[in-house]
PyMOL Python script that loads the backbone (N, CA, C, O; Angstrom):
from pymol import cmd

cmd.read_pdbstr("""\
ATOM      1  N   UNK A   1     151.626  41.124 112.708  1.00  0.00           N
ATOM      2  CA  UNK A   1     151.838  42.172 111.748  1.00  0.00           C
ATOM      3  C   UNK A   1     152.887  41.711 110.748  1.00  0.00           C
ATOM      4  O   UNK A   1     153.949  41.179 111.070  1.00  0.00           O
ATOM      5  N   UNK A   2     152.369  42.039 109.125  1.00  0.00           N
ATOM      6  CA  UNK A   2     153.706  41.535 108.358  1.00  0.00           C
ATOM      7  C   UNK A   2     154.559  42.803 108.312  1.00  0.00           C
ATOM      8  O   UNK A   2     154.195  43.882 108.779  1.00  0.00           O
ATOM      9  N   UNK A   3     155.665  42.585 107.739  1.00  0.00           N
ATOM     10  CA  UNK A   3     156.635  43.609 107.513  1.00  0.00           C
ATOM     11  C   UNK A   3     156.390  43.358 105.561  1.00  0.00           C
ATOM     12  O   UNK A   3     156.137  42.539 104.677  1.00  0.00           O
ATOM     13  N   UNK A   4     156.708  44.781 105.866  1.00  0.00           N
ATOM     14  CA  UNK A   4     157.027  45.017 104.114  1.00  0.00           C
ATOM     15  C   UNK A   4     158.607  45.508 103.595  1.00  0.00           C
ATOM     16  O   UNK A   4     159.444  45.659 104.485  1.00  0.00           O
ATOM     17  N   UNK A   5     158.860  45.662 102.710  1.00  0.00           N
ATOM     18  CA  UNK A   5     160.006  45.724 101.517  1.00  0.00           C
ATOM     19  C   UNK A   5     159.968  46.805 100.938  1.00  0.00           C
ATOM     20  O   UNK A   5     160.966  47.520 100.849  1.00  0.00           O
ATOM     21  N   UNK A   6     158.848  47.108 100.457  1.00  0.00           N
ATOM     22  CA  UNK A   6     158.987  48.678  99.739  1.00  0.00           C
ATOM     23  C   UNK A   6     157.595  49.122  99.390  1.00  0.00           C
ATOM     24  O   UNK A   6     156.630  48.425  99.074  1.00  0.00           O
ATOM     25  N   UNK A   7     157.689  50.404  99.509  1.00  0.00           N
ATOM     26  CA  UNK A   7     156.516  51.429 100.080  1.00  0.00           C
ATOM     27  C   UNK A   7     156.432  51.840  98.485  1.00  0.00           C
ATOM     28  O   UNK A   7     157.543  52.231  98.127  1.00  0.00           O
ATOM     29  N   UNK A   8     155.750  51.865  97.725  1.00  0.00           N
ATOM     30  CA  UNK A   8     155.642  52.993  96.148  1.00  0.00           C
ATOM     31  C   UNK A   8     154.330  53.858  96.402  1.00  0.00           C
ATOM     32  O   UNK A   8     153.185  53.418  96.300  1.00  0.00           O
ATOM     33  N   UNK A   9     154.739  55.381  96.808  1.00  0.00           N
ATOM     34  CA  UNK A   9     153.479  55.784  96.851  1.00  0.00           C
ATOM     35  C   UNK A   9     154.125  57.328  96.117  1.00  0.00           C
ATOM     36  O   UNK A   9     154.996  57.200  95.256  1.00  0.00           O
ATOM     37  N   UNK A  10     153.802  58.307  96.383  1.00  0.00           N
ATOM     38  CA  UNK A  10     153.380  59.829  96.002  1.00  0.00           C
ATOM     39  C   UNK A  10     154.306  60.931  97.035  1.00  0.00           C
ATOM     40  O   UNK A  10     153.622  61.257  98.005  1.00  0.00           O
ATOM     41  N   UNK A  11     155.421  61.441  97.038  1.00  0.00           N
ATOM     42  CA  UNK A  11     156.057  62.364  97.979  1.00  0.00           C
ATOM     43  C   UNK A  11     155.879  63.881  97.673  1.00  0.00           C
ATOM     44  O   UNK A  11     156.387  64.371  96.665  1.00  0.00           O
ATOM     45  N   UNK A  12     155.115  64.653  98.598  1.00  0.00           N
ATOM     46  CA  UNK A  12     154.954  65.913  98.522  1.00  0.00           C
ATOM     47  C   UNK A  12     155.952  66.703  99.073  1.00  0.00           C
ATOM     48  O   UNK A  12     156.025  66.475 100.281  1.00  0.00           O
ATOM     49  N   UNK A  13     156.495  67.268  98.822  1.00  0.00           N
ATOM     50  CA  UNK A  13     157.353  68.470  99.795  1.00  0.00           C
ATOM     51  C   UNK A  13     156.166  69.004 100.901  1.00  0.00           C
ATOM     52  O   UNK A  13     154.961  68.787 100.774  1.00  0.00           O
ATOM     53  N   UNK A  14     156.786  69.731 101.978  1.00  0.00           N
ATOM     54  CA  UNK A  14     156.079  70.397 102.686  1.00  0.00           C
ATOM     55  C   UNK A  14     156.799  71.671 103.306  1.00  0.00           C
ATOM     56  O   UNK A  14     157.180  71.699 104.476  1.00  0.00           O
ATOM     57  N   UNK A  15     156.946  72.695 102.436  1.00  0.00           N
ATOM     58  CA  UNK A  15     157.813  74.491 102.998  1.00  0.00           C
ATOM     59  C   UNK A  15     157.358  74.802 104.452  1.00  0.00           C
ATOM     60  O   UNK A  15     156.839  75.803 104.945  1.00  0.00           O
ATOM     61  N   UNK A  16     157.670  73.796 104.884  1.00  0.00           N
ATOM     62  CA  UNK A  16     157.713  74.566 105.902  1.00  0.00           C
ATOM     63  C   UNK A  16     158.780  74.069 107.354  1.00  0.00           C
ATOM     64  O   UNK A  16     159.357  72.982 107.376  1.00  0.00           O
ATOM     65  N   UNK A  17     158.849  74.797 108.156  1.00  0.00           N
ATOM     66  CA  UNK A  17     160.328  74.610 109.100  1.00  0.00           C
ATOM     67  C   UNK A  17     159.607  74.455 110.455  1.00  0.00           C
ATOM     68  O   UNK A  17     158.670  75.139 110.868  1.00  0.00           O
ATOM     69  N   UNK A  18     160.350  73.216 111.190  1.00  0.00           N
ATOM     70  CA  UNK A  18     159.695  73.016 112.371  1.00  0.00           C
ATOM     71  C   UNK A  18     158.330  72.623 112.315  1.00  0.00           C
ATOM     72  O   UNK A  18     157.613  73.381 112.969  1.00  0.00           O
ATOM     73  N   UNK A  19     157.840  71.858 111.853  1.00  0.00           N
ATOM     74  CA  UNK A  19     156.290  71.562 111.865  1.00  0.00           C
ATOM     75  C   UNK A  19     155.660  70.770 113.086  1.00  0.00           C
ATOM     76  O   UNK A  19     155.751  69.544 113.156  1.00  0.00           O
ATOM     77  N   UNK A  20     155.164  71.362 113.826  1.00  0.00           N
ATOM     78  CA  UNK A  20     155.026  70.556 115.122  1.00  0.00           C
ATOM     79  C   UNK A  20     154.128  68.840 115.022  1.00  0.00           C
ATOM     80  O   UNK A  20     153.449  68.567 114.032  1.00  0.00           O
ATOM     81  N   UNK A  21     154.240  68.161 115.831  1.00  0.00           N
ATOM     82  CA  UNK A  21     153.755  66.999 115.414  1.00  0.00           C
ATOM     83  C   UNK A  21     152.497  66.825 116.211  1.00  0.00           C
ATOM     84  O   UNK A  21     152.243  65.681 116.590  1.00  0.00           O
ATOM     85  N   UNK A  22     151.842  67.596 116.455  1.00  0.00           N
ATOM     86  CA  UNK A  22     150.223  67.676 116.899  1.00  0.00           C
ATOM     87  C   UNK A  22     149.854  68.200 115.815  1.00  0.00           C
ATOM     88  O   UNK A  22     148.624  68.226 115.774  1.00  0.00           O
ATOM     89  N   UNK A  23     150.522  68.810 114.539  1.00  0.00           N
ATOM     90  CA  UNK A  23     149.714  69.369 113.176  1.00  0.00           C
ATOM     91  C   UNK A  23     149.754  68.217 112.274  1.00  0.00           C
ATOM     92  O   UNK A  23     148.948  68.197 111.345  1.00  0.00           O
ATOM     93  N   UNK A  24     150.500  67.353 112.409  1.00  0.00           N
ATOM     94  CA  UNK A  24     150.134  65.941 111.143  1.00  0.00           C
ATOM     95  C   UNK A  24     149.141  65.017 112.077  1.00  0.00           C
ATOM     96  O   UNK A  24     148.106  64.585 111.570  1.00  0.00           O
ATOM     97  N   UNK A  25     149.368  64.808 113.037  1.00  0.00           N
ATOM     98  CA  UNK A  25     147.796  64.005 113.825  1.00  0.00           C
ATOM     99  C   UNK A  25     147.192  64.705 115.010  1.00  0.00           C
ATOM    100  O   UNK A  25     147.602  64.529 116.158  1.00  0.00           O
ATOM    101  N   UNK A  26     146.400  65.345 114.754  1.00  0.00           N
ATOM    102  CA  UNK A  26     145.643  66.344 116.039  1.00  0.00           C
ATOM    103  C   UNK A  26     145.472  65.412 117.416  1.00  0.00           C
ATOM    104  O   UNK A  26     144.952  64.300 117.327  1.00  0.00           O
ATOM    105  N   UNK A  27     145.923  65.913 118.633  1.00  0.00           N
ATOM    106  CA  UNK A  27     146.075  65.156 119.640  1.00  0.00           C
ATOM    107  C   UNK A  27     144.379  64.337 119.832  1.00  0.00           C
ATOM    108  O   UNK A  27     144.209  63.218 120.316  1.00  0.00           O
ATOM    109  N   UNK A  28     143.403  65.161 119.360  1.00  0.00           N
ATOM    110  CA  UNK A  28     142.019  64.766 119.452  1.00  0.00           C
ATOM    111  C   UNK A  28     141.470  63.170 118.730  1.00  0.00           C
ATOM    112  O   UNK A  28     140.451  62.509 118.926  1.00  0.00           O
ATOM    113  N   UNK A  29     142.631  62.959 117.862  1.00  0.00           N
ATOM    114  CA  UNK A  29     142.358  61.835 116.462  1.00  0.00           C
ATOM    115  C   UNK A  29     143.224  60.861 117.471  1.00  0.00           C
ATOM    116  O   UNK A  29     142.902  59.680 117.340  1.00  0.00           O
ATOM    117  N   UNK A  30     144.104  61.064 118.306  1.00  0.00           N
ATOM    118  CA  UNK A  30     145.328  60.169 118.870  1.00  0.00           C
ATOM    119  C   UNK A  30     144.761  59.389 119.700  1.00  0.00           C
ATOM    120  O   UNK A  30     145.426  58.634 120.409  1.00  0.00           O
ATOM    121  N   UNK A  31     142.982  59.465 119.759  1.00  0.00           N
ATOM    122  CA  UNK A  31     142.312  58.811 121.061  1.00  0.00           C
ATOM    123  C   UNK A  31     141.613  56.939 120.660  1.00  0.00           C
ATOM    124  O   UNK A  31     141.196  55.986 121.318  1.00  0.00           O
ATOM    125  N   UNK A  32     141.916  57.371 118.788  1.00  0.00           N
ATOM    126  CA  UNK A  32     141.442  56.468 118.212  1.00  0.00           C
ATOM    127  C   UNK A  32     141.920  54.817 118.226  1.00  0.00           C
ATOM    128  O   UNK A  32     143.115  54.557 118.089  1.00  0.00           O
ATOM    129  N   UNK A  33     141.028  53.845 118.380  1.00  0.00           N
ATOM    130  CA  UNK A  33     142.058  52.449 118.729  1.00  0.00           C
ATOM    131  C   UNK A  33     142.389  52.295 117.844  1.00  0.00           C
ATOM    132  O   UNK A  33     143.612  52.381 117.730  1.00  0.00           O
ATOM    133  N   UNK A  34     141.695  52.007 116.764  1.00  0.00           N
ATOM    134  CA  UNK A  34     142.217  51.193 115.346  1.00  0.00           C
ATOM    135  C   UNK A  34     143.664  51.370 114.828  1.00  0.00           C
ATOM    136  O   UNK A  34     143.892  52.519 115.206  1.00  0.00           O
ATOM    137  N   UNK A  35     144.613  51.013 114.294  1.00  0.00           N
ATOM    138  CA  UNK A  35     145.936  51.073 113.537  1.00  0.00           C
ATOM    139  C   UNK A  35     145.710  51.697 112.458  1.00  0.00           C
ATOM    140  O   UNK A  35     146.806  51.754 111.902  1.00  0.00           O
ATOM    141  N   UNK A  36     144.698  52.368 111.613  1.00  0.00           N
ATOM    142  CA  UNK A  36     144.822  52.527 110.165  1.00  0.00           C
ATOM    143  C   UNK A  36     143.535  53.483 110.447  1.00  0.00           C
ATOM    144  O   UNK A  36     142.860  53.710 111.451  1.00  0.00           O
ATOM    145  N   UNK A  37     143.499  54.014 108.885  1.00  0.00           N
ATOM    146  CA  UNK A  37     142.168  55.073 108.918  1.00  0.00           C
ATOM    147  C   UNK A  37     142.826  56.576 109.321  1.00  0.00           C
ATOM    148  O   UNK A  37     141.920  57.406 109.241  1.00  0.00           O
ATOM    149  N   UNK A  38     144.165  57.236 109.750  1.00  0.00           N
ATOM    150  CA  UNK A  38     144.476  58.282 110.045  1.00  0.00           C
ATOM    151  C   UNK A  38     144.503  59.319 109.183  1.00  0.00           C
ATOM    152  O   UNK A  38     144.369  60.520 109.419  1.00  0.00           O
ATOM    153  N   UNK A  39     144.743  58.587 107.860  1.00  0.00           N
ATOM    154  CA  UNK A  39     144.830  59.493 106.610  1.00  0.00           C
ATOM    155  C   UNK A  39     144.022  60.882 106.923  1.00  0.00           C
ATOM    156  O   UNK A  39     144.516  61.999 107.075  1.00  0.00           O
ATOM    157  N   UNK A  40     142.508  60.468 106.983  1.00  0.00           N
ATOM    158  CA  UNK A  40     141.443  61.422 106.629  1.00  0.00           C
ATOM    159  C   UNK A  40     141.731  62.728 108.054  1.00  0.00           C
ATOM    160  O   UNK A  40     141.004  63.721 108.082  1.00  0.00           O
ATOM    161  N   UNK A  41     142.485  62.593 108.781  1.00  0.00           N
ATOM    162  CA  UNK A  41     142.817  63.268 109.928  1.00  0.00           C
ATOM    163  C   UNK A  41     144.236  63.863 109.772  1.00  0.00           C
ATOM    164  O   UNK A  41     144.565  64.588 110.710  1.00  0.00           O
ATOM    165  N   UNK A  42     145.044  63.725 108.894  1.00  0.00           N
ATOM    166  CA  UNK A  42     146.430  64.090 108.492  1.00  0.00           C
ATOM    167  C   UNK A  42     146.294  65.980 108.560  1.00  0.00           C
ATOM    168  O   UNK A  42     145.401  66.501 107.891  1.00  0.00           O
ATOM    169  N   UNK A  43     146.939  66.587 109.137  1.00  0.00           N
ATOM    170  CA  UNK A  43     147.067  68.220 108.932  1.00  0.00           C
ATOM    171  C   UNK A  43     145.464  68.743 109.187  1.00  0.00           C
ATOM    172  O   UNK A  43     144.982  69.655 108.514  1.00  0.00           O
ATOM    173  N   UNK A  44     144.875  68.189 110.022  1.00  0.00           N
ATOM    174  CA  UNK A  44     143.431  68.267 110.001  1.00  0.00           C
ATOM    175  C   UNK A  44     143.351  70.467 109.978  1.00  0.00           C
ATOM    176  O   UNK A  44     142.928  71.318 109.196  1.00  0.00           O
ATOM    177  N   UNK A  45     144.109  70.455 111.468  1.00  0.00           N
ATOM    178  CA  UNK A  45     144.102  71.777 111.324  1.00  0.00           C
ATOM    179  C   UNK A  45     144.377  73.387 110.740  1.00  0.00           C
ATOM    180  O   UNK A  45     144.071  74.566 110.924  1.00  0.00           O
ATOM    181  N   UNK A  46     145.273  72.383 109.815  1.00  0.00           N
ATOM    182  CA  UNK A  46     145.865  73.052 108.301  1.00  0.00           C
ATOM    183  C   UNK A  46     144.506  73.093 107.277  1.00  0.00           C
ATOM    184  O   UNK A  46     144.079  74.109 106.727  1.00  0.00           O
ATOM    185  N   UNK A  47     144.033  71.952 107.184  1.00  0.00           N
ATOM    186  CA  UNK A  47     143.336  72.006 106.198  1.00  0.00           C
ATOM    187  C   UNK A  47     141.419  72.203 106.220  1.00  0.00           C
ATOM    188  O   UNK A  47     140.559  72.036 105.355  1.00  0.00           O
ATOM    189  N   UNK A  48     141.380  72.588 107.532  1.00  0.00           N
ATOM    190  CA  UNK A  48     139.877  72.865 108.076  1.00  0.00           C
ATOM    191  C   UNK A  48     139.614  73.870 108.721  1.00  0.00           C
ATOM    192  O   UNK A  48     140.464  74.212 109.544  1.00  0.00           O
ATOM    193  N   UNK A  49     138.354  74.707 108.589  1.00  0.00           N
ATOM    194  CA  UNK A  49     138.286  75.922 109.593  1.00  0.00           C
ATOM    195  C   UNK A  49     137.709  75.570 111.168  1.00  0.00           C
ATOM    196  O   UNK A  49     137.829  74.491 111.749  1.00  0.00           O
ATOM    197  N   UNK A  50     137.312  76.312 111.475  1.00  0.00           N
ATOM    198  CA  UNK A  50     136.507  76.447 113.190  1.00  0.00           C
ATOM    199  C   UNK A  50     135.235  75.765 112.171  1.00  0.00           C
ATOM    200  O   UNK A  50     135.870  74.753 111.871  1.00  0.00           O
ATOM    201  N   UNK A  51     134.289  75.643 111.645  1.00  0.00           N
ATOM    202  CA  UNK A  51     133.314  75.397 111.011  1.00  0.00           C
ATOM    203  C   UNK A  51     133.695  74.064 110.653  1.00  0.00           C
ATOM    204  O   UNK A  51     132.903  73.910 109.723  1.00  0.00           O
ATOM    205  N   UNK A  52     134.368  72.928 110.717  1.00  0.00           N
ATOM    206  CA  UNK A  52     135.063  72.236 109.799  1.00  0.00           C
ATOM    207  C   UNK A  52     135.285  72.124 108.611  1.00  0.00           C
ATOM    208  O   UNK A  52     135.783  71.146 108.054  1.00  0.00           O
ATOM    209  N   UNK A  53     134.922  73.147 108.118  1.00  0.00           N
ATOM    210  CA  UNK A  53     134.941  73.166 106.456  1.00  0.00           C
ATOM    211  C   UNK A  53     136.330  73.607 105.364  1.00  0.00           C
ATOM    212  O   UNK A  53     137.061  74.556 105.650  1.00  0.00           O
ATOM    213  N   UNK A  54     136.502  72.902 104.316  1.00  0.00           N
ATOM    214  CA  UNK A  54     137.931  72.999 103.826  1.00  0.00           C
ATOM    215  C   UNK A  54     138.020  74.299 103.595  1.00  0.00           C
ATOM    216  O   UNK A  54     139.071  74.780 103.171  1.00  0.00           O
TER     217      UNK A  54
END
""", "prot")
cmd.dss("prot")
cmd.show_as("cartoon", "prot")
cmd.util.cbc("prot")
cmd.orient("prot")
């Protein structure tokens, strides 16, 4: 693995207090091997219904 120097990307705030950390990666996505690809799973349950739909 290389190491990097500096990250330039996009910082959102997020209002909210205590955010548990099964809501930024759903324990269900945590089963995955790969290192990368989590993005599309980020706040899954924030941002999807019972239907999966946004």
């Amino acid at each position: 693995m290389q190491s990097f120097q500096k990250i330039k990307t996009i910082v959102t705030p997020l209002d909210k207090v205590n955010v548990d950390t099964d809501q930024i990666v759903p324990k269900q996505f945590l089963k995955l091997v790969q290192k990368s690809g989590f993005g599309k799973f980020l706040f899954y349950n924030w941002r999807y219904d019972d239907q999966e739909k946004l």
